[in-house]
C-alpha positions as CSV (number, residue, x, y, z in Angstrom):
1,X,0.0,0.0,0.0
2,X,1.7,3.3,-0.9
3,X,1.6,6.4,0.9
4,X,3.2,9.6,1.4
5,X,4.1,12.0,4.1
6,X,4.5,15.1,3.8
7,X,4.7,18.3,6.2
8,X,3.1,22.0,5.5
9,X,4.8,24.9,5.6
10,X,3.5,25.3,8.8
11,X,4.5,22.0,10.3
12,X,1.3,20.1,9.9
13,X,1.8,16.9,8.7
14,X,-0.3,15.2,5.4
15,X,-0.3,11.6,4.9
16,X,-1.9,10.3,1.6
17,X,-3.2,6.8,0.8
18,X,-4.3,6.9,-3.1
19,X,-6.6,3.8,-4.0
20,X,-7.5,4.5,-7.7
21,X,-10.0,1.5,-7.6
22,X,-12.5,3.8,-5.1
23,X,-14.7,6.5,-6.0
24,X,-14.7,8.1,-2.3
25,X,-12.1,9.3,0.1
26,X,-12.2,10.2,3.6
27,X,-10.9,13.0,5.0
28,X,-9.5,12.3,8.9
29,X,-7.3,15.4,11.3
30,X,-5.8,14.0,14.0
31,X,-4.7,16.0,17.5
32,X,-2.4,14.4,19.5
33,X,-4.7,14.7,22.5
34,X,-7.0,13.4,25.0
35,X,-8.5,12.5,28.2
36,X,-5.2,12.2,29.8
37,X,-3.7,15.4,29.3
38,X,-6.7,16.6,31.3
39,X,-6.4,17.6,35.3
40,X,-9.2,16.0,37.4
41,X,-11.1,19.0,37.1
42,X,-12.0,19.7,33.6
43,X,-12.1,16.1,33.4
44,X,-14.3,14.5,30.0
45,X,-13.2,18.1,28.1
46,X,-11.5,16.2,25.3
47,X,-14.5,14.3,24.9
48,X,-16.9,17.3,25.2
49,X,-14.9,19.4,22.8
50,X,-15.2,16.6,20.0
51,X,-19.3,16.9,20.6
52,X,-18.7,21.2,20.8
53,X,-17.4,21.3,17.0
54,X,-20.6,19.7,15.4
55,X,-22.0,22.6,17.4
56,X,-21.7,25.3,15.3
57,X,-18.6,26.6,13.2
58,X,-17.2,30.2,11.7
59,X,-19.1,29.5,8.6
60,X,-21.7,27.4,9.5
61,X,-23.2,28.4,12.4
62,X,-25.8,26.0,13.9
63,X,-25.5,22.0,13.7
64,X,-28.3,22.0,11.4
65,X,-26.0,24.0,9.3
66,X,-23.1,21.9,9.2
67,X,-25.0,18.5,8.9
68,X,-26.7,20.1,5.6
69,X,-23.9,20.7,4.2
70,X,-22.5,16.8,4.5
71,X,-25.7,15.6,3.8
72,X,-25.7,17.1,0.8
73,X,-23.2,15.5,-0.6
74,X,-23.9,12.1,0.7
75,X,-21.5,12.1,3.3
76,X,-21.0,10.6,6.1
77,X,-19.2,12.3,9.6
78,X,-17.9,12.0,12.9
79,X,-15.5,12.2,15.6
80,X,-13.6,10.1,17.9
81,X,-11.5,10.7,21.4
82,X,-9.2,8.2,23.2
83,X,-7.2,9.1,26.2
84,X,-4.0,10.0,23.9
85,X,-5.7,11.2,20.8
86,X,-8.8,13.0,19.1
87,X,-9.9,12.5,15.4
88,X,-12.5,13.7,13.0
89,X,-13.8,12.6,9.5
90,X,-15.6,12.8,6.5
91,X,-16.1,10.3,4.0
92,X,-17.5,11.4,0.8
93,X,-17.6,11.4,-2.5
94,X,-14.1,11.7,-4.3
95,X,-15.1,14.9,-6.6
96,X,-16.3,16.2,-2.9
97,X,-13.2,16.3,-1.5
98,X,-12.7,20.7,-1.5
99,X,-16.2,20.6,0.4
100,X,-15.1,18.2,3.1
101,X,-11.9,19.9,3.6
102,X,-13.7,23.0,3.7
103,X,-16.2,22.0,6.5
104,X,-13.9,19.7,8.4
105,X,-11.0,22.8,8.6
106,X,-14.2,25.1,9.9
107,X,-15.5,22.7,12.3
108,X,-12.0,21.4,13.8
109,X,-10.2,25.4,13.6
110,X,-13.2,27.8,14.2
111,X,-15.8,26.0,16.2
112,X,-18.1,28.8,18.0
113,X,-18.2,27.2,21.4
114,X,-21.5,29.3,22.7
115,X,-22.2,29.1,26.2
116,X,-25.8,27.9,25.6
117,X,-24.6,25.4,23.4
118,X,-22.3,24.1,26.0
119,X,-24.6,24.4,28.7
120,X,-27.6,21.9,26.6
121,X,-24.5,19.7,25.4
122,X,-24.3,18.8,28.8
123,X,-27.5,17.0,29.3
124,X,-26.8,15.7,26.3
125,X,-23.2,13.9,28.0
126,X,-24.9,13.2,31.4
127,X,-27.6,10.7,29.5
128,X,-24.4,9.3,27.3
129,X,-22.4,8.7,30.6
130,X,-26.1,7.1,32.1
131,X,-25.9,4.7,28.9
132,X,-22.1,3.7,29.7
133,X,-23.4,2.2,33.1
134,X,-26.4,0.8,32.3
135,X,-24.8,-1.2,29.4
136,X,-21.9,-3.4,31.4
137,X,-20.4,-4.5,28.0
138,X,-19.5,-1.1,27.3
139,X,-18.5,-0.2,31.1
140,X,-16.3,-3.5,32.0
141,X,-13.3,-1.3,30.0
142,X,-13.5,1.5,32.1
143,X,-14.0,-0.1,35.2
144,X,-10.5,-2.6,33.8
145,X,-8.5,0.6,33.5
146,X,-9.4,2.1,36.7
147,X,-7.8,-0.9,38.4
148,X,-4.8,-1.9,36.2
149,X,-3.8,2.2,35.8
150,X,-5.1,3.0,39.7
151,X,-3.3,6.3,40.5
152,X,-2.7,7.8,36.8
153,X,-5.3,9.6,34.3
154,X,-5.7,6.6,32.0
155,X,-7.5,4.6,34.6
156,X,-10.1,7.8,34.6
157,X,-12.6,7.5,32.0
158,X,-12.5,9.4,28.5
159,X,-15.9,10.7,29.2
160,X,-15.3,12.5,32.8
161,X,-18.0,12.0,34.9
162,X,-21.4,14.1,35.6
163,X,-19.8,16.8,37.9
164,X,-16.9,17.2,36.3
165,X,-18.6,17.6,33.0
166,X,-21.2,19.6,34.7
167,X,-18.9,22.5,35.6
168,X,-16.9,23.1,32.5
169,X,-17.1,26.5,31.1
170,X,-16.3,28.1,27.7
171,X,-13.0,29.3,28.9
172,X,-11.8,25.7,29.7
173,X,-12.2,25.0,25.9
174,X,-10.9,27.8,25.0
175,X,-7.5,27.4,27.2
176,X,-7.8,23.6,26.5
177,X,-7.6,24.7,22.4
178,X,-5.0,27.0,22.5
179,X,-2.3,24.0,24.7
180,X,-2.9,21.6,22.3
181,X,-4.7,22.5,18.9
182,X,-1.0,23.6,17.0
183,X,0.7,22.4,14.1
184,X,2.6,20.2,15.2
185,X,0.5,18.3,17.2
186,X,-1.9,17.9,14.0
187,X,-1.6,15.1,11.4
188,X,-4.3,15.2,8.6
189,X,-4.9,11.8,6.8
190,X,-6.4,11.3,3.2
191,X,-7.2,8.0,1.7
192,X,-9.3,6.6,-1.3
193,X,-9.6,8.1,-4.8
194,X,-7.3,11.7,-4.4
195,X,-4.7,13.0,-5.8
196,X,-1.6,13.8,-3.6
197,X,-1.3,17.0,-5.2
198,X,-5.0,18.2,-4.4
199,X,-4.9,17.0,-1.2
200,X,-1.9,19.1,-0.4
201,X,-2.9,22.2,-2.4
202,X,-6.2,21.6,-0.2
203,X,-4.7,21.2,3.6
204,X,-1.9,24.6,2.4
205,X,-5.4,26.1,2.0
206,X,-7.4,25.7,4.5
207,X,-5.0,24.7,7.8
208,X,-2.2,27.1,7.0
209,X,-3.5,29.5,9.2
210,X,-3.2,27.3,12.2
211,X,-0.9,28.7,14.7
212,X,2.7,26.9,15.3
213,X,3.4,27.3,19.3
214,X,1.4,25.3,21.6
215,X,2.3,23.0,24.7
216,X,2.4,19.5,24.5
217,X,2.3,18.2,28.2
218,X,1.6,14.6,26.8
219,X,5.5,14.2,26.1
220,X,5.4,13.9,30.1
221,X,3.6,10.7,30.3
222,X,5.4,8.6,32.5
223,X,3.1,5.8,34.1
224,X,5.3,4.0,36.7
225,X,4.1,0.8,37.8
226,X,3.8,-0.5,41.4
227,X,1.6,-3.4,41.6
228,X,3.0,-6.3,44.2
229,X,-0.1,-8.4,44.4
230,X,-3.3,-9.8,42.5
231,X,-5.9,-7.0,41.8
232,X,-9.7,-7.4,42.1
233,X,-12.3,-5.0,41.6
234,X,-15.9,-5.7,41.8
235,X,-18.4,-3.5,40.3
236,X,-22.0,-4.9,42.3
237,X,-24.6,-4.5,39.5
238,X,-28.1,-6.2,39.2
239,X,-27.8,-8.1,36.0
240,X,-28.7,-11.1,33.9
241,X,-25.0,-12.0,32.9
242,X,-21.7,-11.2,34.3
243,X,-19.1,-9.3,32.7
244,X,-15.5,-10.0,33.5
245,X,-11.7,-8.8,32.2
246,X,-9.0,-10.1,33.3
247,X,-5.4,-9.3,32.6
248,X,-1.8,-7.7,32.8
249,X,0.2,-4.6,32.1
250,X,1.8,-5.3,28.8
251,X,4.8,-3.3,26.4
252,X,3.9,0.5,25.1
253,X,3.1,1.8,21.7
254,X,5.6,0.9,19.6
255,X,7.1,-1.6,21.7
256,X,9.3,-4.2,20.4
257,X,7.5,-6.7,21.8
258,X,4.1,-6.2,20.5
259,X,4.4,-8.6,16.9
260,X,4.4,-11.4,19.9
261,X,2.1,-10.0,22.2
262,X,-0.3,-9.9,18.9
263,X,0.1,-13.5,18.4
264,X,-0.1,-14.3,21.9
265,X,-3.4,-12.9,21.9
266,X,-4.7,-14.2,19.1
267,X,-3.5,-18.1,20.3
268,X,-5.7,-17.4,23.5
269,X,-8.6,-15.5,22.4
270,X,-8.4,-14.1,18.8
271,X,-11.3,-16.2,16.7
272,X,-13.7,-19.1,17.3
273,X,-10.5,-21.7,17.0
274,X,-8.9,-20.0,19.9
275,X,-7.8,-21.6,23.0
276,X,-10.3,-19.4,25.7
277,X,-13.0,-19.6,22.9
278,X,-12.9,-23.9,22.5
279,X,-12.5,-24.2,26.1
280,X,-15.0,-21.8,27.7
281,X,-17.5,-22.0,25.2
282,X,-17.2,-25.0,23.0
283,X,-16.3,-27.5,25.7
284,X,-17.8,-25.9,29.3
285,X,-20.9,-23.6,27.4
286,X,-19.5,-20.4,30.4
287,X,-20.0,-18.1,28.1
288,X,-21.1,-16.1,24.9
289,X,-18.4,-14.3,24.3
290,X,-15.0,-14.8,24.8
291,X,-11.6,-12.5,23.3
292,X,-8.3,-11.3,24.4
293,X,-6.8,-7.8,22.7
294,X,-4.4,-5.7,23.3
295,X,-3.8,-1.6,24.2
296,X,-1.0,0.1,23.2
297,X,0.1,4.0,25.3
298,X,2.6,5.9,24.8
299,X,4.1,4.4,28.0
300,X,2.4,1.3,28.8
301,X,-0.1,-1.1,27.8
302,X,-2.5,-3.8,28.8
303,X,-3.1,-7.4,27.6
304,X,-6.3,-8.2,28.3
305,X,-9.1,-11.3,28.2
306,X,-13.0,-10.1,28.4
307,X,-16.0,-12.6,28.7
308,X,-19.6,-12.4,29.0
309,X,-20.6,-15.2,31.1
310,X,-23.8,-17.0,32.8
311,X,-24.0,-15.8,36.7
312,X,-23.5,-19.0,38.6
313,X,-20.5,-19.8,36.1
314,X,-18.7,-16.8,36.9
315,X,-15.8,-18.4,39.2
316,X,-15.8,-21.4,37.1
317,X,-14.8,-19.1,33.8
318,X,-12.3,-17.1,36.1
319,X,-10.6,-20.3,36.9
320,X,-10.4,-21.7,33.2
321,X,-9.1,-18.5,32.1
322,X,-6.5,-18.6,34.5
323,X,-5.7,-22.0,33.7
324,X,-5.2,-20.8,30.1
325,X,-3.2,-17.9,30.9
326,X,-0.7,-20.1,33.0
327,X,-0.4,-23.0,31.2
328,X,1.4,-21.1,28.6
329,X,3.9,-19.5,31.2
330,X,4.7,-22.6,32.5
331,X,5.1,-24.2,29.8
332,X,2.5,-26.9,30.5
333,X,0.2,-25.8,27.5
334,X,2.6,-25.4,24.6
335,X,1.8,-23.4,21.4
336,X,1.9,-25.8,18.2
337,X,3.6,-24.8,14.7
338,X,-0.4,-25.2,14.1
339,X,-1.1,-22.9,16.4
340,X,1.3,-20.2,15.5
341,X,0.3,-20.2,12.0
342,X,-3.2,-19.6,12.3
343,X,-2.8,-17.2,14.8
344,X,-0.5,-15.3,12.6
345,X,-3.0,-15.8,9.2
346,X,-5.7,-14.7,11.4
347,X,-4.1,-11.2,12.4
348,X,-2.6,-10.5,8.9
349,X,-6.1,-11.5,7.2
350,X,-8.2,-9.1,9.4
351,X,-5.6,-6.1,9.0
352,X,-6.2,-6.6,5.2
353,X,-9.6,-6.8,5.5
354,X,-10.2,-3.5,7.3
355,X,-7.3,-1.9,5.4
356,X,-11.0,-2.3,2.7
357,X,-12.1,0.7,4.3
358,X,-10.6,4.2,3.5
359,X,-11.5,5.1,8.0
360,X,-9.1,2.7,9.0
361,X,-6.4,3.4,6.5
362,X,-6.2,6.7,7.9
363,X,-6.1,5.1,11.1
364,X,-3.7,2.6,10.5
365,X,-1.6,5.6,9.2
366,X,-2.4,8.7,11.1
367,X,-1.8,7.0,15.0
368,X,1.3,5.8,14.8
369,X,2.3,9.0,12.7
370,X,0.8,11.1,15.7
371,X,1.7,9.3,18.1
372,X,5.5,8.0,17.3
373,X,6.4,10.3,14.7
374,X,6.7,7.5,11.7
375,X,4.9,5.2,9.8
376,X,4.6,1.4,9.6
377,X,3.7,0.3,6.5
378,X,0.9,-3.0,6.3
379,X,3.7,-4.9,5.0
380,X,6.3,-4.7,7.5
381,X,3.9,-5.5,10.2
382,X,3.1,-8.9,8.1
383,X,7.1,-9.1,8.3
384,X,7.2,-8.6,12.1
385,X,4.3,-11.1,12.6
386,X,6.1,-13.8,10.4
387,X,9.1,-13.4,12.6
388,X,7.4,-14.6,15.7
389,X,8.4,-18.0,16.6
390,X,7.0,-20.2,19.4
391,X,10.1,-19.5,21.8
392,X,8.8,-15.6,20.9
393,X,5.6,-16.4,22.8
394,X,6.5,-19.2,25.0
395,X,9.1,-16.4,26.9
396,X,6.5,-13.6,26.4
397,X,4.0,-15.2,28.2
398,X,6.5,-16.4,30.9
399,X,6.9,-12.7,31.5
400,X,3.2,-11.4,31.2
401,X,1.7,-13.6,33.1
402,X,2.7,-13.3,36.5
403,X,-0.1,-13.8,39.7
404,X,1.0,-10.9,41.6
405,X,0.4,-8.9,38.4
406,X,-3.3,-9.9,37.7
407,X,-5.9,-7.7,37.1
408,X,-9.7,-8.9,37.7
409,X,-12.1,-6.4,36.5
410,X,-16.2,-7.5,37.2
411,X,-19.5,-6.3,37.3
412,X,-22.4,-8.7,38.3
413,X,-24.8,-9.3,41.3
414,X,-21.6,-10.3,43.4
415,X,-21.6,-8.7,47.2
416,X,-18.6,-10.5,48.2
417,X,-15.5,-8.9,46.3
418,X,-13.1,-10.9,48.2
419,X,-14.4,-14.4,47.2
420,X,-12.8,-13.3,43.8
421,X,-9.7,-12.5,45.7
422,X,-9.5,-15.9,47.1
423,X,-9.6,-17.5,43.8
424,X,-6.8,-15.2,42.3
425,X,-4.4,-14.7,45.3
């Protein structure tokens, strides 16, 4: 897949993904912040400010305003905020691609920010952060970082909570804008059927009025780790099924371990031939769904097993999971040349099969761009998974998977947190 970087006169950076084949494009600007350069205060503004620009921009005033004008060309639009990064896209139409820049630049760099805009958004964030914990799926994530991160902003949740979002005020966007919302903290991504030379002439014309100085207080990440026993954190909910994560601090962004820790994964819980999936589904019947994934920080990361599982069957799962988890650190369940190349075909296949959608090029492209300052192309991480060998994963998971470095993350109708405790100490 080609591609080409380059930077603005003003320091922004361009990538461009040309796919001939495609008669749309879409349009992504990254900002190399989120929810963890905030202070506990204004915390859930990165979030909020992603909902603020659909508010109302320089040009377009209202939301109906803006939302015409993509609609009209049959386009489709949104945003996105992490706790390192923030995005927003269009996807449209190739021959639309001066209009999307045109209302993406306005939206992202002029967005009005009106009090009583900010003031009804709020509601708006309350109900979404009501929706979050009534739907434990979603929450189990959140409650998983505020364990395995305890003491540092990424165990606090992107979205803030109600007080904190409750008392932000104009100014806070406006002081949060003018840290991090420069040059170079700005990558714009374009992929689909462009031209590299429009794209450019485009993003000179409508970003090169951004300003160059800013202050990026992300470089200061520095999550130290001190955890010295098992961790367990129940979350007592009324509900039908029980949802559970369980796992370990794991290598950074970037990280020279993370080819292994991707196949790793994928041998325990990545598809329906997986190790956790056969034997907590297929053989026992504890549960519906069943994965392990991996999250990548600037500074850390996590490698982590979720399931969904029947009530009474909770402790059961746990225990199978553990099993799992162990058995390949110790050597007693060893990974098969079958195995390994499955696992590796099953990661290489679904990174081709989203690399079908023009969104995730840009993200493929545009994070690792932000966030480490280069770019990996699809084929060199097809190398780095081919290079993983089953000594790779047998001494990966030897060092991941140490008990006094669990993390057990649930919410059911459990009152007794330290039964859970027992069964991981």
């Amino acid at each position: 897949m080609d591609y080409k970087l380059t930077k603005l006169a003003n320091g922004i950076r361009v990538i461009t993904v040309p796919v001939k084949s495609l008669e749309s494009a879409t349009l992504t600007v990254w900002v190399g912040v989120g929810s963890r350069a905030e202070e506990d205060k204004i915390a859930g503004l990165s979030h909020f400010l992603e909902h603020m620009v659909f508010k109302g921009s320089k040009k377009r005033p209202s939301a109906k305003q803006i939302a015409e004008a993509v609609d009209a060309i049959g386009g489709e639009f949104n945003a996105s905020t992490s706790k390192e990064w923030t995005n927003f896209y269009i996807k449209a139409r190739s021959g639309n691609l001066d209009l999307a820049f045109d209302v993406l630049s306005d939206m992202v760099l002029n967005p009005l920010l009106k009090a009583e805009e900010i003031e009804k958004e709020k509601g708006v964030i309350v109900e979404e952060i009501a929706m979050y914990e009534d739907t434990p799926m979603m929450k189990i994530g959140d409650v998983f970082e505020q364990l395995i991160f305890k003491g540092d902003n990424l165990g606090r949740d992107t979205i803030g909570t109600e007080k904190s979002v409750k008392s932000l005020k104009k100014d806070d966007f406006e002081r949060y804008r003018n840290i991090h919302y420069y040059t170079d903290n700005i990558v714009i991504t374009a992929a689909g059927g462009i031209e590299e030379k429009k794209v450019l002439s485009l993003a000179e014309k409508y970003f090169s009025g951004l300003k160059r100085t800013g202050k990026q207080e992300e470089a200061n990440y520095n999550f130290k780790p001190s955890q010295r026993t098992p961790q367990v954190l129940l979350r007592s909910k009324k509900n039908e099924q029980a949802h559970l994560i369980m796992g370990f601090l794991a290598s950074q962004r970037g990280g020279r371990e993370r080819f292994t820790e991707a196949v790793l994964a994928a041998i325990l819980g990545g598809g329906m031939s997986s190790r956790l999936f056969t034997e907590v589904r297929e053989k026992r019947g504890l549960a519906y769904s069943v994965k392990t994934s991996t999250e990548r920080y600037l500074d850390t990361g996590e490698f982590a097993s979720y399931a969904g599982v029947d009530v009474p069957k909770a402790e059961e799962a746990i225990k199978v999971i553990l099993d799992e988890h162990y058995g390949l650190a110790d050597g007693k369940k060893k990974v098969t040349e079958k195995e390994l190349k499955i696992a590796k075909e099953y990661i290489k296949g679904h990174l081709a099969l989203s690399l079908e959608d023009t969104r995730d090029v840009n993200s493929f492209f545009g994070e690792e761009e932000l966030m480490l300052g280069r770019v990996e192309t699809p084929e060199q991480v097809f190398a780095g998974i081919d290079r993983v060998s089953i000594e790779d994963i047998q001494m990966r998971a030897k060092e991941l998977f140490v008990p006094k470095r669990l993390n057990l993350a649930i919410i059911g109708p459990f009152k007794d947190q330290a039964a859970f405790e027992r069964i991981v100490g």
